[in-house]
C-alpha positions in Angstrom: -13.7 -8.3 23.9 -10.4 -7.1 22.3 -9.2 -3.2 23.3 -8.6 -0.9 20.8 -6.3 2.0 21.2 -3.8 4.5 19.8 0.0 4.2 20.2 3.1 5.5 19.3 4.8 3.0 16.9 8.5 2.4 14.9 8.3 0.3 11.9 12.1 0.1 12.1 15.5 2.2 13.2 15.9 5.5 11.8 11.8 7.0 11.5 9.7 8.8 12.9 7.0 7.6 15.9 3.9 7.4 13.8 0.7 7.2 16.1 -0.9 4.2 14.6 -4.4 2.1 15.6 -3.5 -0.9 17.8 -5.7 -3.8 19.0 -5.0 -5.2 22.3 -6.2 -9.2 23.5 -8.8 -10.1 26.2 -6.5 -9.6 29.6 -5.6 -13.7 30.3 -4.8 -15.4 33.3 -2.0 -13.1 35.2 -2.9 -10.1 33.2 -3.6 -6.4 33.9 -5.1 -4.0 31.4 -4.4 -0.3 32.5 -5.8 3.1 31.6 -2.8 5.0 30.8 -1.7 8.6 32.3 1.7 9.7 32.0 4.3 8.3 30.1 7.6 9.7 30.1 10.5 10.5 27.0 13.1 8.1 27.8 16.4 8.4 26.0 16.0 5.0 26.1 13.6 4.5 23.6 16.0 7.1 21.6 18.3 4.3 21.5 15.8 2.5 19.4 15.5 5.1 17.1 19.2 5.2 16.3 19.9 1.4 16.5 22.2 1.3 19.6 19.3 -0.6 20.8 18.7 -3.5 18.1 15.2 -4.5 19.2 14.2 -8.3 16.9 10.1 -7.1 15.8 9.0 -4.1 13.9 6.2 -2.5 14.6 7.6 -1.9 18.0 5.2 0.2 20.4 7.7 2.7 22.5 7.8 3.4 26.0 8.6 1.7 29.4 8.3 4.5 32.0 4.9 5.3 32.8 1.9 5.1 34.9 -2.0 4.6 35.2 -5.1 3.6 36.4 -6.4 -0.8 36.3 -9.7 -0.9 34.2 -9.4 -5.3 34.0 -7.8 -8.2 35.4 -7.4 -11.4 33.9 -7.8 -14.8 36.4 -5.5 -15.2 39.1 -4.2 -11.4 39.3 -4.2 -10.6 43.2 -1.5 -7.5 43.2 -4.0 -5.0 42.2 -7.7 -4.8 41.0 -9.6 -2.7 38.7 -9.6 1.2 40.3 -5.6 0.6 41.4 -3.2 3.2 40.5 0.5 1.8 39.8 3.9 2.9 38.4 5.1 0.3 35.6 7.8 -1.5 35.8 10.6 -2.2 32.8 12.1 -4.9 34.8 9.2 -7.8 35.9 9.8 -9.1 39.2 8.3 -12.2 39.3 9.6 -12.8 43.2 10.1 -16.3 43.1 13.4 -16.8 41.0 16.8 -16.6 42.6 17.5 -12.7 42.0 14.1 -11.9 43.2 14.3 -14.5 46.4 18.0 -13.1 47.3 16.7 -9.6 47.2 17.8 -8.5 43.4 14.6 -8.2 41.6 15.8 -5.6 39.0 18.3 -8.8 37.9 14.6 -10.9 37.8 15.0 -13.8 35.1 11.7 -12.6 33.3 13.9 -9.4 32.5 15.2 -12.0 29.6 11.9 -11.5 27.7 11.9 -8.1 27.5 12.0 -7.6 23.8 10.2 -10.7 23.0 6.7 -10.4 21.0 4.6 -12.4 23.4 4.1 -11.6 26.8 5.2 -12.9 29.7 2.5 -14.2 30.8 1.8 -15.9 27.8 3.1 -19.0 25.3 5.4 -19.0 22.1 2.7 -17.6 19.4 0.3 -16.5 21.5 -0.3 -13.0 20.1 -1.8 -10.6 22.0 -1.3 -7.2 20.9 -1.8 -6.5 16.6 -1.2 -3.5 14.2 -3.5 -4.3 11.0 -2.2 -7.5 10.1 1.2 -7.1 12.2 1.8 -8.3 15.6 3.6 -5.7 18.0 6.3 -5.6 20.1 6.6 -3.4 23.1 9.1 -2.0 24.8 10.1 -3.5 28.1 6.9 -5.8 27.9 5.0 -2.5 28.3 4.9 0.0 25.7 3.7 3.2 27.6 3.6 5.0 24.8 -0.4 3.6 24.2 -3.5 4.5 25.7 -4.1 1.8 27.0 -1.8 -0.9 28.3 -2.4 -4.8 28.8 0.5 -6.4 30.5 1.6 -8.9 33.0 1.2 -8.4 36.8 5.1 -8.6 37.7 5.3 -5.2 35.4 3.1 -3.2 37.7 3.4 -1.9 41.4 0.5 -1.0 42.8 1.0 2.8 44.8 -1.5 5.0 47.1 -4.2 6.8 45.2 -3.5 10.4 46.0 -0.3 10.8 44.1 0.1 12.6 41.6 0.3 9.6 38.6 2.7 11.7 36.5 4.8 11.8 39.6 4.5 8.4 39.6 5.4 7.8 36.0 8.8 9.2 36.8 9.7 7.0 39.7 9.3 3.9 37.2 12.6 4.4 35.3 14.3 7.1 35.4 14.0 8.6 39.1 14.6 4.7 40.5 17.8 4.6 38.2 19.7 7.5 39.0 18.9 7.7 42.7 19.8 3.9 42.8 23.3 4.8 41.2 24.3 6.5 43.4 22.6 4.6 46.9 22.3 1.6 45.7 24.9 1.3 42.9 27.4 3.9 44.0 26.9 3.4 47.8 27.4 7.3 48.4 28.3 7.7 51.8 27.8 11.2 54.1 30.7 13.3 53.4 31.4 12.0 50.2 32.5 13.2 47.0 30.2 12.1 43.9 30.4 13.3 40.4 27.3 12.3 38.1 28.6 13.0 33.9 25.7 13.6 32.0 22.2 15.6 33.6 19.6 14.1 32.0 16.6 12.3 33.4 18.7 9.6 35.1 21.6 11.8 35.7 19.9 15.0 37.7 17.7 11.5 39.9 22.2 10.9 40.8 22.4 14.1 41.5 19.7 14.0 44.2 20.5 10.5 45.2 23.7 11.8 46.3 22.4 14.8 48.0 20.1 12.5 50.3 23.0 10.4 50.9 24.6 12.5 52.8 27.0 14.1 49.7 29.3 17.0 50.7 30.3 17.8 47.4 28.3 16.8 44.2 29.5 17.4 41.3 27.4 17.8 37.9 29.4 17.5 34.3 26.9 18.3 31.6 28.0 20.4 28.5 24.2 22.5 28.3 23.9 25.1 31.0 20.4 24.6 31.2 21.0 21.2 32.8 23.6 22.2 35.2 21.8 25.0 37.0 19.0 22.6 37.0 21.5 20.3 39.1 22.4 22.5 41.1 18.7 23.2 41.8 18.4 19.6 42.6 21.8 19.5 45.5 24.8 20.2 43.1 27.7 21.7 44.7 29.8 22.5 41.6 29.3 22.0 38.1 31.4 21.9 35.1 30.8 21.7 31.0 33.0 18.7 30.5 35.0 16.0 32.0 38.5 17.5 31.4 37.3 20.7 33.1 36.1 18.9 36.3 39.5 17.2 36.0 41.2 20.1 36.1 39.2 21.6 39.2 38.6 18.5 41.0 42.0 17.9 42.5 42.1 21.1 44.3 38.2 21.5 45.1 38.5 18.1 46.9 41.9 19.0 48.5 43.2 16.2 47.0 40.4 13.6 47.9 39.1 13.3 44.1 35.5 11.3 44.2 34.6 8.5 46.3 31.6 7.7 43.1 31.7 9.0 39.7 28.6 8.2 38.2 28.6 7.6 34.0 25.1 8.5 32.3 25.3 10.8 29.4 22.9 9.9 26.8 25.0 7.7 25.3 27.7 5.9 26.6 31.2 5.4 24.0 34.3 3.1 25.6 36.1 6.7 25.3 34.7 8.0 28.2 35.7 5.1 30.7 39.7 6.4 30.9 38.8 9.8 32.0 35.8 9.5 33.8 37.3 6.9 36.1 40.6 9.7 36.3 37.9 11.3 38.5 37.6 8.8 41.1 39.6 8.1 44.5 41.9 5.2 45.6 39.1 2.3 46.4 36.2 4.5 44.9 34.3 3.5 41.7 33.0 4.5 38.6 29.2 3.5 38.4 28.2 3.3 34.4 24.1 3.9 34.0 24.0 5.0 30.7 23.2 2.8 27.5 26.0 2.0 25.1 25.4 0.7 21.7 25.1 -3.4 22.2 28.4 -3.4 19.3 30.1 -1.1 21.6 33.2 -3.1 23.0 36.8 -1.4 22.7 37.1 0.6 26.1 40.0 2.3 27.1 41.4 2.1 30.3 44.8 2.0 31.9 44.6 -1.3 33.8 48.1 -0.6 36.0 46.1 2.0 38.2 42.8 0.2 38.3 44.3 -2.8 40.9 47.1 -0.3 41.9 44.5 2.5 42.8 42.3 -0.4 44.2 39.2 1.1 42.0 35.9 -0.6 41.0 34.1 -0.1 37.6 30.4 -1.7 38.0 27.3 -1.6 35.6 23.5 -1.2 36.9 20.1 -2.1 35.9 17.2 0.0 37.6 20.0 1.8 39.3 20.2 -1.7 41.4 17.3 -1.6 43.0 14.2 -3.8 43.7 11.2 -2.2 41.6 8.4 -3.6 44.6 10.4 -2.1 47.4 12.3 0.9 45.6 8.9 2.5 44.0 7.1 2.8 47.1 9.8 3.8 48.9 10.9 7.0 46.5 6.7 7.7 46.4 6.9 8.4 50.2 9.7 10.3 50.2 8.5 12.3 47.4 5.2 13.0 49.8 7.4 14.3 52.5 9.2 16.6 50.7 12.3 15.0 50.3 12.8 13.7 47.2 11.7 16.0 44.6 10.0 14.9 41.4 7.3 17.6 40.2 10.7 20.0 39.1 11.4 17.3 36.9 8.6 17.6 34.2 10.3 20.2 31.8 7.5 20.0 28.9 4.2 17.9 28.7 3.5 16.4 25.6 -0.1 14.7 23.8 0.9 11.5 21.6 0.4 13.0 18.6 3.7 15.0 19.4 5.7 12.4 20.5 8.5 13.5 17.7 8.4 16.6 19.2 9.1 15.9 22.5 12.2 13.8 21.2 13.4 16.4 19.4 13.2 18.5 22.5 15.2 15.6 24.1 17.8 15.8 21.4 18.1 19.7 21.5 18.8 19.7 25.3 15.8 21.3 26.2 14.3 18.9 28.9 15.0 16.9 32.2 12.3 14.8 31.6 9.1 15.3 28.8 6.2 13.2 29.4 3.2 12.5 27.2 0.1 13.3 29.0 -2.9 11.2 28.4 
C-alpha cells in the first residue's frame, strides 16, 4: 500500500520550506523505501531557495544528504534488505556505465536524472511520489528532507550497523566532498601547502582532507571567526578572514612556496573569485573549485598569460571526485578509528518543523553543519 509521510517542501524559488503531507508509491522493482534518521542542511538546497539552482518541478521535496534505516524492498533489490542501515547517495552509481566501469562513479550517467520527476528506476510518467493532487520532485532523486524515503538502489550504500547514522548522514555529501577535494580532487601531497576559501560543511571536510594527507601548512580563509577556530580545531595551521589577507601573508609564511592546492568552496561561488584565489597557488599547483555557482554564472576572470606560463591547473569536482560505493565506507572506517572526525561537525540539531530555522542559522554563520533529526 502507498506510504504516507511528512516532508519539507518548495513550491518555487524564493519561500519558505513548508512541511507538507506527501504520499509515497508501493517500492517497484529496484526500489528501497527507508526510515529516515538524520538529514543534513546543505547549502546546496539553499541554492534552490535563491534560484542559483533552477530545479524544472515545483513542489520540490529538499534534501540529498542523509541517512536511515530499510523498512521494504521492491523485486530484484540485492544491495541491502529490510533492517540495513545506509548513507544516501546524491550521485547514483549504477556500476555498469562507462564512469562507473573505469572507476568514476560520482561522474555515473544516472547523475543526468537527478532533477527529473520520476525515478530512476522508473518510466516517463510513472509517478511515484504526490502532494494532494501534485507530483513531487526530489532533490538528487532523494529528498532527505521526508520521513520516509522511497528511492532507487544505486542512491543507497549499505554501512555497518553500529554507527552512529547521523554520522553517517554527514559522510553522504558533504564530508565525501570536501575530503575528496583535497585527496582526490586536489591530490594534497605530505608537506604540502593547501588553502581551502570558504569553512562551511564542505570546506572544514578540505580542511581535514588535507590534514590526513599529509598537509604541512593548511590554510583556512573564512570571513566568520567562528568557522576559522573551528578549522583550526579540525588541522588548520593559519587562518585568515579573506583572500587578500592570506595573499598578503602567504608569500612569506610559505617562504616563497605559495600553495601546491587552493581549494574554492564558499557558499557561493562568483567568476570574481577565480583571479585571486588562483593568485594563491604555486607554479604547476591547482585551484580545485567545489562550491556551487549560479548555472547563469559565466564571465570569470582570470589572467590567462600566467595560467600556461605558471603551468597551473583550474579543475571542477562532483562528490569531491570520489566513488560514493568505495568513498562512504572508506571515510565510515576511518571515522571508527579516530581519524577522521565527524561527531564535531554537528553544530545544531534540528526537528523538520524547523527546517527554516536551521537555514537561517546556515545563513547567519552559525553552523558547520545542522541536521534535522528524525
Amino acid at each position: 500500500m502507498p506510504t504516507n509521510t511528512r516532508a519539507a517542501v518548495l513550491w518555487g524559488p524564493e519561500q519558505e520550506w513548508k512541511v507538507e503531507d506527501m504520499v509515497m508509491d508501493d517500492p517497484g522493482p529496484g526500489e528501497v523505501v527507508i526510515e529516515t534518521a538524520y538529514a543534513g542542511l546543505c547549502h546546496s538546497d539553499e541554492h534552490v531557495v535563491t534560484g542559483d539552482m533552477p530545479v524544472p518541478h515545483f513542489p520540490f521535496v529538499g534534501g540529498h544528504e542523509g541517512s536511515g534505516v530499510v523498512t521494504a524492498v521492491g523485486a530484484g533489490v540485492s544491495a541491502v534488505e529490510p533492517g540495513d542501515h545506509v548513507a544516501m547517495s546524491f550521485i547514483p552509481s549504477c556500476g555498469h556505465c562507462r564512469f562507473c566501469s573505469t572507476g568514476r562513479q560520482n561522474l555515473c550517467d544516472e547523475g543526468a536524472k537527478l532533477f527529473n520527476n520520476q525515478m530512476i528506476s522508473r518510466t516517463e510518467g510513472d509517478i511515484s511520489h504526490t502532494i494532494g493532487e501534485d507530483e513531487a520532485a526530489r532533490f538528487a532523486q532523494l529528498g532527505t528532507f521526508s520521513e520516509r524515503l522511497l528511492v532507487a538502489e544505486e542512491s543507497v550504500v549499505k554501512v555497518e550497523k553500529d554507527l552512529d547514522l547521523d554520522a553517517v548522514a554527514l559522510i553522504s555529501c558533504g564530508v565525501a566532498t570536501g575530503w575528496g577535494s583535497a585527496v582526490h580532487a586536489g591530490r594534497v601531497q605530505p608537506g604540502d601547502n593547501a588553502a581551502i576559501i570558504g569553512i562551511g560543511g564542505v570546506g572544514i571536510n578540505a580542511v581535514q582532507g588535507a590534514r590526513m594527507a599529509g598537509a604541512k601548512r593548511i590554510i583556512a580563509v573564512d570571513p566568520v571567526e567562528f568557522k576559522r577556530e573551528k578549522a583550526m580545531e579540525m588541522g588548520a595551521t593559519h587562518t585568515y578572514a579573506s583572500i587578500d589577507e592570506a595573499l598578503a601573508a602567504i608569500p612569506e609564511l610559505t617562504w616563497g612556496e605559495m600553495c601546491q592546492t587552493v581549494i574554492l568552496s564558499p557558499g557561493v561561488v562568483t567568476g570574481d573569485l577565480i583571479e585571486p584565489a588562483i593568485n594563491l597557488v604555486d607554479k604547476g599547483g591547482r585551484l580545485v573549485v567545489t562550491g556551487l555557482a549560479g548555472l547563469l554564472e559565466s564571465d570569470v576572470q582570470l589572467n590567462l598569460f600566467m595560467l600556461s606560463m605558471m603551468n597551473k591547473t583550474v579543475t571542477g569536482t562532483v562528490f569531491g571526485s570520489g566513488n560514493p560505493r568505495a568513498d562512504i565506507p572508506a571515510l565510515l572506517s576511518m571515522y571508527r578509528e579516530g581519524v577522521l572526525k565527524l561527531d564535531e561537525l554537528i553544530t545544531n540539531r534540528y526537528k523538520l518543523d524547523d527546517v527554516n530555522q536551521g537555514y537561517e542559522d546556515l545563513r547567519a554563520g552559525k553552523n558547520i553543519r545542522g541536521v534535522i533529526e528524525f
